[in-house]
LUMSEMI-661326 format. One line per 5 residues: number of its first residue (from 1); for each residue x, y, z of N, C-alpha, C, CB. Coordinates in steps of 0.02 Angstrom, whole numbers, plus 32768, in hexadecimal, padded with zeros to 4 digits. Atoms other than C-alpha are relative to their C-alpha. Glycine has a CB too. Layout:
BEGIN
NUM> X,Y,Z,X,Y,Z,X,Y,Z,X,Y,Z ~ ...
This chain:
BEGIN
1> 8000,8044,8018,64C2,95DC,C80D,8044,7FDF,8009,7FED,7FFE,7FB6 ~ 7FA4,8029,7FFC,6591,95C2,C830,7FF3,7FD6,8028,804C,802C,8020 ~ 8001,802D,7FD0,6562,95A5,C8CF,7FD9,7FC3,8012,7FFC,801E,8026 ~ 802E,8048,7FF8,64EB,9514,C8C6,8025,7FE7,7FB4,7F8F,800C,8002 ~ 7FCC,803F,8021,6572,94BE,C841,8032,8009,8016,8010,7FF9,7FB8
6> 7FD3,8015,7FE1,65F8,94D4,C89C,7FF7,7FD4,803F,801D,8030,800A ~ 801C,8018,7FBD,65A5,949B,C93C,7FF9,7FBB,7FE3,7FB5,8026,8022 ~ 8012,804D,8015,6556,93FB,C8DB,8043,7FD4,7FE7,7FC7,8001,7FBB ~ 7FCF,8031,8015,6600,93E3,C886,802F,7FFB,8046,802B,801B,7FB7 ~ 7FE1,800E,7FD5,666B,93E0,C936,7FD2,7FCB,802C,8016,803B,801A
11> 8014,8045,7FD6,65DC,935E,C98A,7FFB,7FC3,7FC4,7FA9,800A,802D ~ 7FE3,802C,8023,65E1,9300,C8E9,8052,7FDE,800F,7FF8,801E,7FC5 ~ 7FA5,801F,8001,66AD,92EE,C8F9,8013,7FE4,8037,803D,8039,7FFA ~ 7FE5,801F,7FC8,66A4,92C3,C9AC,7FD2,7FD0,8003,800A,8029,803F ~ 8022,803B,8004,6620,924B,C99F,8025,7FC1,7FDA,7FC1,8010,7FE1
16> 7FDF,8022,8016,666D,91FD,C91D,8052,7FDE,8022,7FFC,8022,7FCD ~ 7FB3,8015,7FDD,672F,91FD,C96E,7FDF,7FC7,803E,8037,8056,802C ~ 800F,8019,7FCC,66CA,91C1,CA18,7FF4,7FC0,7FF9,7FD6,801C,801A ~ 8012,803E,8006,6688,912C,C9BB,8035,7FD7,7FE9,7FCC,7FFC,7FDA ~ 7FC2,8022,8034,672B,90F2,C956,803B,7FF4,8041,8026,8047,7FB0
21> 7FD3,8006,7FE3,677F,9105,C9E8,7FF8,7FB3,8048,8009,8050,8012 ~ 802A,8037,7FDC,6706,9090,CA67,7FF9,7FCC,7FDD,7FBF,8011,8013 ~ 8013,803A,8018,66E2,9022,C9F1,803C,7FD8,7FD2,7FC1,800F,7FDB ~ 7FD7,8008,8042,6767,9008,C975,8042,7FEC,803E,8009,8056,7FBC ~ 7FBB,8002,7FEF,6810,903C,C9DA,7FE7,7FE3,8039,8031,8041,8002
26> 8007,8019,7FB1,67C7,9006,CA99,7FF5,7FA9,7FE2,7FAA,802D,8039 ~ 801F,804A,800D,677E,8F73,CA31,7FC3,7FEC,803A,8044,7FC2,8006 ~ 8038,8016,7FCF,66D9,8F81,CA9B,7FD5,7FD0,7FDE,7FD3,803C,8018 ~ 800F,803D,8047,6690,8F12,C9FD,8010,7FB9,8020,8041,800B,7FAE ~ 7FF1,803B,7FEB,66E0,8E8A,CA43,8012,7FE8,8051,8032,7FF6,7FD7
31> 8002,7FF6,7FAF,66EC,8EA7,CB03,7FCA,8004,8022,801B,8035,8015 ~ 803E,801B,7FED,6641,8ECA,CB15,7FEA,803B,8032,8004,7FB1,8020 ~ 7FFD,7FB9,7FB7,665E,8F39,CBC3,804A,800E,800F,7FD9,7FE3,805E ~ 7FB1,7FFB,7FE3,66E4,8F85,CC01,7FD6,803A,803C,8053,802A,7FB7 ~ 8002,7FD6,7FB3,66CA,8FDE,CCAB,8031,802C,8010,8004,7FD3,803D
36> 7FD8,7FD0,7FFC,6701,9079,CCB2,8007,8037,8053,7FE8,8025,7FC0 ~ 801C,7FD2,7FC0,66BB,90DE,CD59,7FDB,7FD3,8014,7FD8,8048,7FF8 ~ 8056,801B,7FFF,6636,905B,CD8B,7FF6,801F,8047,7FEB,7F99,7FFC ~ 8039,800F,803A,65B1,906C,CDB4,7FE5,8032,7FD7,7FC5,7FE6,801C ~ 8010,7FB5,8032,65A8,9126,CD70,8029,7FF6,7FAB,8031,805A,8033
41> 7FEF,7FFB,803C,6604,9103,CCCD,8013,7FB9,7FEC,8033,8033,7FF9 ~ 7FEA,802E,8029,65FB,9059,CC58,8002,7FFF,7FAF,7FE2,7FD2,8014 ~ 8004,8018,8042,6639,9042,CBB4,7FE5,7FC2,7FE0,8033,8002,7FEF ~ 801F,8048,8011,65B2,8FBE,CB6D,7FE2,8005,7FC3,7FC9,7FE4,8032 ~ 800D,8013,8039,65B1,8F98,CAC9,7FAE,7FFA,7FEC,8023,7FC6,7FFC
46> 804B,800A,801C,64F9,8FAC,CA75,7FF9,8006,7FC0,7FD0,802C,801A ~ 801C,7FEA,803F,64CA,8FA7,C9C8,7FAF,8008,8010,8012,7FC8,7FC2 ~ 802F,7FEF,8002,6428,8FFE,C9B7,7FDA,7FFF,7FB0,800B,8035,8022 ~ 7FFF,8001,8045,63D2,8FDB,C911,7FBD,8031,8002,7FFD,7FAF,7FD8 ~ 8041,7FC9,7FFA,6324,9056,C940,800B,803E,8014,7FCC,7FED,802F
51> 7FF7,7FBC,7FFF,630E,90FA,C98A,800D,800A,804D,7FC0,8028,7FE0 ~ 7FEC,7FF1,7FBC,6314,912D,CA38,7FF9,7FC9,8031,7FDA,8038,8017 ~ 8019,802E,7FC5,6315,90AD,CAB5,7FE7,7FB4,7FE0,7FBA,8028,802A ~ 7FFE,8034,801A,6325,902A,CA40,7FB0,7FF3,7FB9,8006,7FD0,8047 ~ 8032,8016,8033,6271,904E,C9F1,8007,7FED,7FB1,7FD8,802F,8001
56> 7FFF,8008,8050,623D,9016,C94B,8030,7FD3,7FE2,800F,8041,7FDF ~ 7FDC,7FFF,7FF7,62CC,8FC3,C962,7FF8,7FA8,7FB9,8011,8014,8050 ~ 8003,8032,802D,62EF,8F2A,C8CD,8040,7FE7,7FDE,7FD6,8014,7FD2 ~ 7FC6,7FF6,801D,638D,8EE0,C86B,7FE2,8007,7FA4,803A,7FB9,801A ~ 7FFC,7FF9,804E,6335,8EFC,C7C3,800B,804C,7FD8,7FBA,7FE3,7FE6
61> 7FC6,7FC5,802D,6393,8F74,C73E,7FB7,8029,7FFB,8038,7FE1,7F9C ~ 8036,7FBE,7FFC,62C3,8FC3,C72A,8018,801F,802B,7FB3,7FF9,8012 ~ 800B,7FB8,7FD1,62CE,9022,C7C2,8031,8008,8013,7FD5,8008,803C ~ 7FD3,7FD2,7FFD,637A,9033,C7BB,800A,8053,7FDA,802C,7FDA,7FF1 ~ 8010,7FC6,802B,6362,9090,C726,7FC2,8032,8021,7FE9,7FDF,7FB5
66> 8038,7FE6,7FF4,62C3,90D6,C756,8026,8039,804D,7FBD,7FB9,800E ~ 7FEA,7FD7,7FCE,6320,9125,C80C,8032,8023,7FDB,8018,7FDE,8040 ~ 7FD8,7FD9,8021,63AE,9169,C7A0,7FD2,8042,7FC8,802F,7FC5,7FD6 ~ 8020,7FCE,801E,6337,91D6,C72B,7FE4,8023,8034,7FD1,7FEC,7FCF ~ 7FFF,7FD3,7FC4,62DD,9200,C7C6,802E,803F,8021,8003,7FD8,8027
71> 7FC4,7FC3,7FE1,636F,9257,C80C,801C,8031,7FE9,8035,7FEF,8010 ~ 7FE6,7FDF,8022,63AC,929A,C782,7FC6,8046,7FEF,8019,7FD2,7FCA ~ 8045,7FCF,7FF9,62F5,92F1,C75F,7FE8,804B,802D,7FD3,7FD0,801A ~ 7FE0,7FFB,7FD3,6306,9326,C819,802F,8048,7FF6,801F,7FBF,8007 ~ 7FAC,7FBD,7FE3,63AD,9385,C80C,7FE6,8023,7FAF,8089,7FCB,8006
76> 8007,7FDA,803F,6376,93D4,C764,7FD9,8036,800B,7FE5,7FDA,7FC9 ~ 803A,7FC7,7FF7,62DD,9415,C79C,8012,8028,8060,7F99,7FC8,7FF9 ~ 7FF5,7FCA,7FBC,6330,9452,C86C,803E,802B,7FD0,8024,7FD1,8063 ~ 7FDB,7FC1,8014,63B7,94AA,C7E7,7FD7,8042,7FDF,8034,7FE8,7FCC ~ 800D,7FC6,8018,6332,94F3,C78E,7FE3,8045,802B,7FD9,7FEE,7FD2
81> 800B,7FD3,7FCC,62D8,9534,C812,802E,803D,8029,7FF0,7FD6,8027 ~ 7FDA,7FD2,7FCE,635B,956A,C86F,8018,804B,7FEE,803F,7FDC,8012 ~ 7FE7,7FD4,8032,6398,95D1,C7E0,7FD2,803D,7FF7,8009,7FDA,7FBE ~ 802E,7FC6,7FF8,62ED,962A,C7D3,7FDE,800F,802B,7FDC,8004,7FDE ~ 802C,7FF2,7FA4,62B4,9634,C880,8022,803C,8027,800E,7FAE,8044
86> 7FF3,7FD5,7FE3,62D9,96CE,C8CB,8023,7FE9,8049,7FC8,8024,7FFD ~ 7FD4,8013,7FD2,635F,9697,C95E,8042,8017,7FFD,8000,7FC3,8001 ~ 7FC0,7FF2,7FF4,63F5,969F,C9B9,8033,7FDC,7FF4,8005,800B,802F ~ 7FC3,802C,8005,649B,965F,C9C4,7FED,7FB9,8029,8045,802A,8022 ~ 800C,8030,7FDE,645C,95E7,CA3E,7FBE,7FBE,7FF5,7FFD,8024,8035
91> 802E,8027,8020,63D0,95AD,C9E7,8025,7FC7,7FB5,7FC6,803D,7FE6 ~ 7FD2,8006,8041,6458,9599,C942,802E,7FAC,8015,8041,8059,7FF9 ~ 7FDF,8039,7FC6,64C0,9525,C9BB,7FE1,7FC8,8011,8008,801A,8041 ~ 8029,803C,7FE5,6435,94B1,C9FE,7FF4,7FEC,7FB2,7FB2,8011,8039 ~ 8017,8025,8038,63F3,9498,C93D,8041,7FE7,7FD0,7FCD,8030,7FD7
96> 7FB4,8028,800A,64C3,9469,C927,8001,7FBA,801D,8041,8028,8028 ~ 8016,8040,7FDB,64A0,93F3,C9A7,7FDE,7FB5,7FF6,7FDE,8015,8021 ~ 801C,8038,800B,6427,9390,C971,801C,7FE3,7FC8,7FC0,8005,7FFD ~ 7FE4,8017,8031,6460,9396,C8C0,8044,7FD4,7FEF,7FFF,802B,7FEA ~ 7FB2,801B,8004,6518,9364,C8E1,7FFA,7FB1,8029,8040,8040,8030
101> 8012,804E,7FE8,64C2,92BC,C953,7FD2,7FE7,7FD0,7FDC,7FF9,804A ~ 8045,800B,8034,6438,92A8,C8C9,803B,7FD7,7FD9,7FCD,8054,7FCF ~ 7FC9,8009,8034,64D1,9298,C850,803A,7FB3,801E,8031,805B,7FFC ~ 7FD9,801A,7FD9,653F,9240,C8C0,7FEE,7FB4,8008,8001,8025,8039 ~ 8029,8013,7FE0,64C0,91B9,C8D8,7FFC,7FD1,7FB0,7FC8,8035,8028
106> 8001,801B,804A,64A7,9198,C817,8038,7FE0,7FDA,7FF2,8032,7FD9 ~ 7FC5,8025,802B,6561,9177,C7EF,7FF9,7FC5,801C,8050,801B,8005 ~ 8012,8024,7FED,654B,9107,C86E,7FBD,7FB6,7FE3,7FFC,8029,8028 ~ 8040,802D,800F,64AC,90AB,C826,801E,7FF3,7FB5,7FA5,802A,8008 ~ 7FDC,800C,8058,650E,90C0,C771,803B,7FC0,8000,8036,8057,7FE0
111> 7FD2,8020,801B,65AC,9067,C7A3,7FF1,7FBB,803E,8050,8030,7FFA ~ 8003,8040,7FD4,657D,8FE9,C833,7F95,7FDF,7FF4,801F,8026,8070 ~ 803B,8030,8012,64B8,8FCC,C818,7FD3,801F,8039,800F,7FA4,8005 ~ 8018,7FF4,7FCB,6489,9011,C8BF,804B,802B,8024,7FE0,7FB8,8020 ~ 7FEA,7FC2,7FD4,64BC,90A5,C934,8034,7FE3,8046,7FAE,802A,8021
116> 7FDE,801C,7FB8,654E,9073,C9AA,7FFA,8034,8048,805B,7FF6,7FF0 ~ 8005,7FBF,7FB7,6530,90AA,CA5C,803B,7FD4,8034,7F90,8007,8037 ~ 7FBB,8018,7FC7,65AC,9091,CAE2,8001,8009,803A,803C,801B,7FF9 ~ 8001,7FED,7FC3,6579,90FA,CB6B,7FD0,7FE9,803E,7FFC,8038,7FF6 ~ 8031,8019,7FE2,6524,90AE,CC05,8013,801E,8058,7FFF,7FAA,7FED
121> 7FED,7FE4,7FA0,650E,9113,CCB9,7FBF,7FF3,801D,8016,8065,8014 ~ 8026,8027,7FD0,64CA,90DF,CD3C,800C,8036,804E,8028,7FA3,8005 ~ 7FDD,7FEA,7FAE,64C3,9124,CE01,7FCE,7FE9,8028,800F,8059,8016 ~ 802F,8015,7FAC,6473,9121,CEB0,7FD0,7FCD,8005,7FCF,803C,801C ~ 8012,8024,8007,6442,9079,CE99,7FD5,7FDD,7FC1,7FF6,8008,8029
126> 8020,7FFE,801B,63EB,908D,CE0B,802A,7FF3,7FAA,7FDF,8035,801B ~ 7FE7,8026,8026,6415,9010,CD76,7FE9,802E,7FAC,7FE2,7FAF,8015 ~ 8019,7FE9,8048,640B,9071,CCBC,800C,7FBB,7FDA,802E,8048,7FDB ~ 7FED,8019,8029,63FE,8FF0,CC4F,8021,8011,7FAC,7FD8,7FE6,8008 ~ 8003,7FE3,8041,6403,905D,CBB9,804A,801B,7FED,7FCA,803B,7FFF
131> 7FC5,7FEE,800B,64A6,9083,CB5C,7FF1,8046,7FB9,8030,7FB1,7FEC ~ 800E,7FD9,8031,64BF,9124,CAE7,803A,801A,7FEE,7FD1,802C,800B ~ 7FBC,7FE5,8009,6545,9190,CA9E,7FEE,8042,7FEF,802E,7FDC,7FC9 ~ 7FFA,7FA7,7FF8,6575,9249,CA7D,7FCD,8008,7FD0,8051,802F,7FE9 ~ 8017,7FF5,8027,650B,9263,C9E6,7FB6,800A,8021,8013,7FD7,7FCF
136> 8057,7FEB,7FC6,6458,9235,CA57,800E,803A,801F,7FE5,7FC3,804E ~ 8007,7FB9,7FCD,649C,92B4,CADE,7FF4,8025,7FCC,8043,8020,8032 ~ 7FE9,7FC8,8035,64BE,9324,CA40,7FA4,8019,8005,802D,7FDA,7F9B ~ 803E,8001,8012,640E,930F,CA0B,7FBD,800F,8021,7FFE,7FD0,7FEE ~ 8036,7FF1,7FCA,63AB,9313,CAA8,8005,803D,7FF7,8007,7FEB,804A
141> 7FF9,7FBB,7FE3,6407,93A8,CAD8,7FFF,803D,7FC6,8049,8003,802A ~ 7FFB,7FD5,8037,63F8,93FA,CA2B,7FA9,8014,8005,8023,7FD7,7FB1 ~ 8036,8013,7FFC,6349,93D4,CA29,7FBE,8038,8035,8014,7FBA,8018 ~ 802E,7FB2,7FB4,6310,9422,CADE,8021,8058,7FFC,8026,7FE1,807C ~ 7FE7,7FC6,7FF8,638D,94A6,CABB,7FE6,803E,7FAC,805B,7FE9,800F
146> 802C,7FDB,802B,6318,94DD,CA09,7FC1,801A,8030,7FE9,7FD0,7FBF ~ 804F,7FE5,7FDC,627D,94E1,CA73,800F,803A,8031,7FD5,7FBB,8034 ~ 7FF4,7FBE,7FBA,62C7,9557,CB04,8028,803A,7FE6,8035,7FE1,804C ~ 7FE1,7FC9,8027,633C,95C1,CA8F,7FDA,8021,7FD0,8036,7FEB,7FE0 ~ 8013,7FEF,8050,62C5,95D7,CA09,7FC8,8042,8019,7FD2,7FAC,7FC8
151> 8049,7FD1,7FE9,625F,9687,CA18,7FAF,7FF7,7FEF,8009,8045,7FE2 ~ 8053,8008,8018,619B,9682,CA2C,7FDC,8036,7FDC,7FD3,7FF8,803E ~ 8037,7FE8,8025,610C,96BB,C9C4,7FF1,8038,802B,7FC5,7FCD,7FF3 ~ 8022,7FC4,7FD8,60E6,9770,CA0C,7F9B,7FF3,7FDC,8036,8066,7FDF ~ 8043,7FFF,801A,6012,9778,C9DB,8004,8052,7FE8,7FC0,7FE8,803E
156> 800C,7FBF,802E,5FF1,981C,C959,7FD7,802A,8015,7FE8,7FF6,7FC1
């Protein structure tokens, strides 16, 4: 169990630093874009007030509230699991993962209203519109990395 709170608390701390630092000290808030690599790397300002890809997506405080319990629910029940699920270190790690972007995601929705994203890549002609930040990767990759780490059901 260390290792899926240490794991969640080091993508929590860099999520957090990543955002204070883009948004706050770069002042992407008020810049909007800043072009960093284009077209493989733009910093573009997004508030996201829904869930992935903007769904659900609203400025009212319900489903702010309502996505914040969500998440929290979420990381309660991939700690409990994780805790009694027969796994490895690598399984321990991915359910850090998600939890430490789950988390990451909520201070976010606590102190701004909506999830700042920042990250926007793009290549071989091919326009992403979509912007995200460390906490999604966190989460994806926590996510696919329960399902493929996690041992299967032998049959009795």
């Amino acid at each position: 169990m260390k290792t899926a709170f240490w794991t969640a608390f080091w993508v929590f701390l860099l999520d957090q630093a990543s955002k204070w630092l883009v948004v706050h000290w770069m002042d992407l808030r008020a810049l909007g874009t800043i072009e960093v690599a284009p077209p493989f790397l733009t910093l573009r300002m997004a508030w996201n007030y829904g869930i992935n890809f903007g769904l659900m997506a609203g400025e009212s405080p319900v489903t702010r509230w309502v996505l914040i319990a969500v998440a929290l629910v979420i990381s309660g029940a991939v700690l409990w699991w994780a805790h009694h699920e027969p796994g490895g270190k690598w399984q321990k790690i991915a359910a850090g993962l998600l939890v430490g972007g789950a988390l990451g995601n909520v201070i976010d929705r606590v102190l701004y209203g909506a999830v700042a994203d920042f990250l926007n890549m793009s290549c071989c002609g091919l326009n992403n519109p979509f912007a995200f930040n460390i906490a999604d990767i966190s989460i994806f990759a926590g996510a696919l990395g329960m399902v493929i780490f996690t041992p299967g059901k032998k049959p009795a």
